[in-house]
C-alpha positions in Angstrom: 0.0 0.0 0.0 1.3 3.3 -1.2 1.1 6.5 1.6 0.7 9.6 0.0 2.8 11.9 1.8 0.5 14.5 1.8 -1.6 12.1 4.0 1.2 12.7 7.2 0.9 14.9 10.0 -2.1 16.4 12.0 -5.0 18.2 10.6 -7.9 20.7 12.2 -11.6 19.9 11.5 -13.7 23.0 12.4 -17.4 22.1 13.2 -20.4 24.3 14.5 -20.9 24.3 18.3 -24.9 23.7 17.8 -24.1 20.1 16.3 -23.1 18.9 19.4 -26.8 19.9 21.0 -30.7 18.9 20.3 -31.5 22.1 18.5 -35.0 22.1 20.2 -33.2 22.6 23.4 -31.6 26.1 23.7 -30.1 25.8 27.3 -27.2 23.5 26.5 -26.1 25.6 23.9 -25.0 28.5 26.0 -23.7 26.0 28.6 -21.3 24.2 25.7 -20.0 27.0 24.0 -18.8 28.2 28.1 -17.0 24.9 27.9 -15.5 25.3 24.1 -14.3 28.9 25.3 -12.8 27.6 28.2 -11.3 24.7 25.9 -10.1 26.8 24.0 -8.2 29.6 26.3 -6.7 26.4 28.0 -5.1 25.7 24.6 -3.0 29.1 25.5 -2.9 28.8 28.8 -1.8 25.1 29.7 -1.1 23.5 26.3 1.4 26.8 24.5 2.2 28.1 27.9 2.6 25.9 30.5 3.9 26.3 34.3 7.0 26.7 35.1 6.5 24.9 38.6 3.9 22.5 39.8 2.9 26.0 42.6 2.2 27.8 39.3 -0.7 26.0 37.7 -3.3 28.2 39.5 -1.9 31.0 37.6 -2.5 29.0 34.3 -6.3 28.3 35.2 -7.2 31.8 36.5 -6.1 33.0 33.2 -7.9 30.7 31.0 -11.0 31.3 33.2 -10.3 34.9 33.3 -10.6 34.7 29.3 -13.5 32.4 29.7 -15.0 35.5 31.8 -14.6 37.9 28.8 -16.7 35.3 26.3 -19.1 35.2 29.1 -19.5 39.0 28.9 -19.5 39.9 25.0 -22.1 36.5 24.8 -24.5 37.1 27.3 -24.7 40.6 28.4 -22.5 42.4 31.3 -25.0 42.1 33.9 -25.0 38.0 33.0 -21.3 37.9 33.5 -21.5 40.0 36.7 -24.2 37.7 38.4 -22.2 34.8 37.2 -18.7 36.5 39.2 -21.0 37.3 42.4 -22.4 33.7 42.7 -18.5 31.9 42.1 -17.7 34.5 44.7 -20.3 33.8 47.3 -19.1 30.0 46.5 -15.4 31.0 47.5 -16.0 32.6 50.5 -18.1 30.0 52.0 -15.7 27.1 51.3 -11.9 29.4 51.3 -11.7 27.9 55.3 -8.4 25.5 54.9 -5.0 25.3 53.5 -6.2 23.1 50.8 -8.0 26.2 48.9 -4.1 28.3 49.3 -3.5 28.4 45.5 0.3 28.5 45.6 1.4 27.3 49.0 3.2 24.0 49.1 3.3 23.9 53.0 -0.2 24.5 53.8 -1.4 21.2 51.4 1.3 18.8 52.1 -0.9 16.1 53.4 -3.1 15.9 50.6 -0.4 14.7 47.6 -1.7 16.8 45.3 -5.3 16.0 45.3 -6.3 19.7 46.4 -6.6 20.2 42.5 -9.1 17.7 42.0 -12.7 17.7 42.6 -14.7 20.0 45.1 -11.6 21.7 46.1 -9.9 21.9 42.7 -13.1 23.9 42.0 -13.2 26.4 44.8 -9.5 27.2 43.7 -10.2 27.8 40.1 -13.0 29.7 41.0 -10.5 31.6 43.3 -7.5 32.3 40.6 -9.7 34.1 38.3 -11.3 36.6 41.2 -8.0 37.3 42.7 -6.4 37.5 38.5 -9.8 39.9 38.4 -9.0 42.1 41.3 -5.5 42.6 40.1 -6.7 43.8 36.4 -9.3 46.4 38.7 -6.2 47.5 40.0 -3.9 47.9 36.8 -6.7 48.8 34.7 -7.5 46.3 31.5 -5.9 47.9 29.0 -2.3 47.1 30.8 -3.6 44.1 31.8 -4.4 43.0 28.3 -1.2 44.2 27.2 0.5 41.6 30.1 -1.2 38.6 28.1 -0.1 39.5 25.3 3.4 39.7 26.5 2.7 36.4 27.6 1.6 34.7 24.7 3.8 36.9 22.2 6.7 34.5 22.7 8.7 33.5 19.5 8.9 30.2 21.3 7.1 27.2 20.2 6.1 27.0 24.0 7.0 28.9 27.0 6.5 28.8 31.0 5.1 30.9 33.3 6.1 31.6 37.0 4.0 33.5 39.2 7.5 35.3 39.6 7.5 36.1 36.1 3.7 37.2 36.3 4.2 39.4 39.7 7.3 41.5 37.6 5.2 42.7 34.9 2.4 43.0 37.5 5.1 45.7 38.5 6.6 46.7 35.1 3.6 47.1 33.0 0.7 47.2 35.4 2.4 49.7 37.3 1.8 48.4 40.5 3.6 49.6 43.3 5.7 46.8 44.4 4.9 47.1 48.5 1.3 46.2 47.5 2.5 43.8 45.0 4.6 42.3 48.4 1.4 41.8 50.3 -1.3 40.8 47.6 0.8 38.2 46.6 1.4 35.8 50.2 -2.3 36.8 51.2 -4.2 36.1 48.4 -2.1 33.1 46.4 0.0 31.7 49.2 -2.8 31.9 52.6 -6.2 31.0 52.7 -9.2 33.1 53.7 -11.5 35.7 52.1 -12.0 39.0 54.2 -15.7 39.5 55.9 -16.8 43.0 56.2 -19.8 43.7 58.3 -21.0 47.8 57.8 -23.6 50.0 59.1 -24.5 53.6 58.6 -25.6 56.4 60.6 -26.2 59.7 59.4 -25.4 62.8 60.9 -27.3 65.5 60.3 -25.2 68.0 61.8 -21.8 67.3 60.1 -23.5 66.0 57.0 -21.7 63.3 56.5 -22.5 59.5 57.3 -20.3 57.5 59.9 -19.7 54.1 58.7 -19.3 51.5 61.5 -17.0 48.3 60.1 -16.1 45.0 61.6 -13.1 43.1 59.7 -13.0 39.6 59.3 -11.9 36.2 57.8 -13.7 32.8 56.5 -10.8 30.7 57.2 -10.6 28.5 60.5 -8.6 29.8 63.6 -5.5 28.3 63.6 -5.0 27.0 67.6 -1.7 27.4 67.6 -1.8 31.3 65.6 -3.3 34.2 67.7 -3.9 36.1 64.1 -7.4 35.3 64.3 -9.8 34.7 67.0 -13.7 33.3 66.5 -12.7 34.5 62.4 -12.5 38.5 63.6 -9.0 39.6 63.0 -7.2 40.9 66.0 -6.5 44.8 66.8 -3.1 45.2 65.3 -3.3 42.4 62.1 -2.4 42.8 58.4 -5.4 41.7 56.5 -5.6 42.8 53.1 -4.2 45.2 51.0 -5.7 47.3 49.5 -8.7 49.8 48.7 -12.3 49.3 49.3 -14.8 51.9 47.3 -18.0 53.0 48.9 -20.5 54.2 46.2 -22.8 57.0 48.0 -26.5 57.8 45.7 -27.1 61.1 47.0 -30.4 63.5 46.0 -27.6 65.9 43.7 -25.8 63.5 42.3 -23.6 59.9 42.9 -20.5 60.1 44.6 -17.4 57.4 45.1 -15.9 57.2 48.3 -12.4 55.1 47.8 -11.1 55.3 51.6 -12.4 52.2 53.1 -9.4 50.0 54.0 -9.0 46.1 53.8 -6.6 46.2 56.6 -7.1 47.7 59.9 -8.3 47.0 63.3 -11.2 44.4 63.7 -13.5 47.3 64.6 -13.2 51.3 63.0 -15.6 53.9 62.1 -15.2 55.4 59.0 -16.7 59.1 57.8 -18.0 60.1 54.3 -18.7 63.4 53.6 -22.1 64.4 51.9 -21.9 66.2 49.2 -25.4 67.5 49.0 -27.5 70.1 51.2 -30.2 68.9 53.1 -33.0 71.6 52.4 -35.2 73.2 55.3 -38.2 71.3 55.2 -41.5 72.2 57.4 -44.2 69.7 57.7 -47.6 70.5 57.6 -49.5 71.1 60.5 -52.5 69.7 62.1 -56.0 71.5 60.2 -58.7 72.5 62.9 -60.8 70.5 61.2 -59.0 67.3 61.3 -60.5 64.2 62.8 -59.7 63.2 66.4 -57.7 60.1 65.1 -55.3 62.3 63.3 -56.4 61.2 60.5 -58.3 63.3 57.5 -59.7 62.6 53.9 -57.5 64.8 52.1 -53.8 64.8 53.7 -51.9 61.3 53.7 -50.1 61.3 56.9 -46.2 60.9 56.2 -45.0 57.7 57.7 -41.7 57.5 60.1 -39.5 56.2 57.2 -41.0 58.6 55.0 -39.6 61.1 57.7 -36.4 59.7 57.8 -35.7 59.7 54.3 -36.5 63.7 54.5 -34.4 64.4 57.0 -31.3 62.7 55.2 -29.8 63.7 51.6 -29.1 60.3 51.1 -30.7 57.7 48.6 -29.1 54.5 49.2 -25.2 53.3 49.2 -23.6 50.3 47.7 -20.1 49.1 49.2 -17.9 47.7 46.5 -20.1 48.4 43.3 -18.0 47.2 40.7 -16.6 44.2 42.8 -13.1 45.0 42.8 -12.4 42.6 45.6 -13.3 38.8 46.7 -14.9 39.7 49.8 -18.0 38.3 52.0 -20.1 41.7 52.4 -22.9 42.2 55.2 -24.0 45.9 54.8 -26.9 47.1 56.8 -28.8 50.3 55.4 -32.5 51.1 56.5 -35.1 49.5 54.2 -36.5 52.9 52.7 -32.9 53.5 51.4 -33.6 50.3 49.2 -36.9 51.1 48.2 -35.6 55.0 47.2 -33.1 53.0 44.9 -36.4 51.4 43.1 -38.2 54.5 43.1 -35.5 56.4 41.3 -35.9 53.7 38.4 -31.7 53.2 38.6 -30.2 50.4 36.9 -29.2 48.2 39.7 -26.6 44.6 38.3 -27.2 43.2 41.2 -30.4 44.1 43.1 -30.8 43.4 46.6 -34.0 43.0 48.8 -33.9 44.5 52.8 -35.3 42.5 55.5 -37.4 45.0 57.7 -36.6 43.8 61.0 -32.9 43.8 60.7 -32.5 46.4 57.6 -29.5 44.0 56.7 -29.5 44.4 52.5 -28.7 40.8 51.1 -28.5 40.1 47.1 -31.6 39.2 45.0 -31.5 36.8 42.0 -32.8 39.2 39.5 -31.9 42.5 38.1 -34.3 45.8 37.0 -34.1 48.3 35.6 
């Protein structure tokens, strides 16, 4: 038998993603082309670039998720792509309690011979590279971060490797990061385990103008008995926590107003101030007609309700803490339920809605979104 020798070597069959579903069911087709997206950002990230060192494959998924992410965005719609990153958030913080989610620390999975990359856990930490790969692109800004990956995959090499040394340099070097926040990001995010808790509450005073901010730091990973870092998951007066930013997004009546001075590190307990922006007007309400009835009540004048009150004697509309999600962060903000229900009223486009709960006024997220 003759071989042509055209017949030798490998060849690429392109096919449509909808052969591979029932095209009277529409749901598996977003789900698989997810997957061939993923597929395929793994070919550059894990097949053409591979890691340099077995502690440097979480750098390799984040990115190929962190891609994946993008698809997600340009197919389905920001606010899709947002709910999506909120929900594999809330996932991290619930199960980032062990050494086995640390993405780069030999020590801390030892016992485990290399299974922490498999199943349940192998999840949470994929999940976790591409938030942490997410925050550091909030800080950079995309368009240096997009010019890192193409640094990355610009090689003249058939393949390369990547170390998360060679990634935390141009982190430096292109994303112009400064390198003491480079120092810390880097052993409390990839080599520890843990997401921060914040717990806020507001009060507003109406004297100052400006709104106190109450805050209670802490962490979703398991005191250590023999570590006095942590106590009961509150971090101690006088710990590092994370570095970092956090961004408090104010909706006052004259105009939105963001308030970047809320700290990842600090003592377990601080008050922070924000100043209003906008002037609360003199307001007079109405008095008592002669002829009203003995109830209080009359057929003309709706009677203004205490919240109704309170939302009069305060300039502010509602607040969000972290709007755009900068960091992987378990959130329990607690605003009074009016301030939720002004944020409907003024017909605002809201990605992640949230519904109040009138006995505590804690604001938790909602699994729809409005406009």
């Amino acid at each position: 038998m003759v071989v042509s020798p055209t017949s030798f070597g490998a060849s690429t069959c392109i096919f449509s993603a909808d052969i591979l579903n029932d095209e009277k069911v529409i749901d598996q087709i977003i789900g698989t082309r997810i997957k061939l997206a993923y597929a395929l950002a793994r070919q550059w990230f894990g097949i053409y670039t591979s890691a340099e060192e077995p502690n440097d494959d979480w750098l390799l998924d984040g990115l190929a998720g962190f891609l994946t992410d993008l698809f997600i965005k340009r197919y389905l719609g920001n606010n899709e792509a947002r709910y999506r990153r909120f929900k594999a958030n809330c996932t991290v913080c619930q199960f980032d309690v062990s050494g086995a989610t640390a993405l780069g620390s030999p020590d801390a999975s030892t016992d485990l011979y290399g299974t922490q990359t498999l199943g349940s856990y192998g999840k949470i930490r994929s999940l976790k590279a591409v938030a942490v790969l997410q925050t550091l692109e909030k800080q950079m800004g995309p368009d240096s971060f997009r010019k890192i990956l193409q640094m990355i995959v610009a090689s003249t090499r058939a393949s390369r490797t990547l170390s998360t040394k060679e990634f935390r340099h141009l982190a430096n070097k292109i994303g112009n990061l400064e390198r003491p926040f480079l120092k810390e990001f880097f052993p409390r995010w990839i080599e520890s385990c843990g997401c921060p808790i914040m717990r806020l509450g507001i009060s507003y005073n109406k004297r100052r103008n400006l709104v106190e901010l109450a805050v209670s730091r802490g962490c979703t990973a398991k005191a250590d008995p023999g570590s006095d870092s942590h106590v009961n998951g509150d971090i101690q007066e006088g710990a590092t926590g994370w570095p970092g930013m956090m961004s408090v997004r104010v909706h006052e009546t004259d105009g939105v107003y963001d308030h970047p001075i809320l700290p990842m590190a600090g003592e377990a307990l601080q008050v922070v101030e924000l100043q209003c922006h906008s002037k609360l007007a003199a307001k007079r309400f109405q008095k008592t007609k002669k002829g009203s009835k003995p109830d209080g009540s009359d057929d003309n004048v709706d009677a203004s309700t205490q919240e109704n009150r309170t939302s009069m004697d305060s300039p502010l509309l509602w607040i969000r803490v972290d709007p755009e999600m900068e960091y992987l962060a378990e959130i329990h903000f607690h605003q009074p339920i009016q301030m939720w229900d002004q944020s409907i009223g003024e017909g605002q486009r809201c990605h992640f809605p949230v519904t109040g709960n009138s006995c505590s006024g804690e604001i938790t997220p909602a699994l729809f979104c409005c406009d």
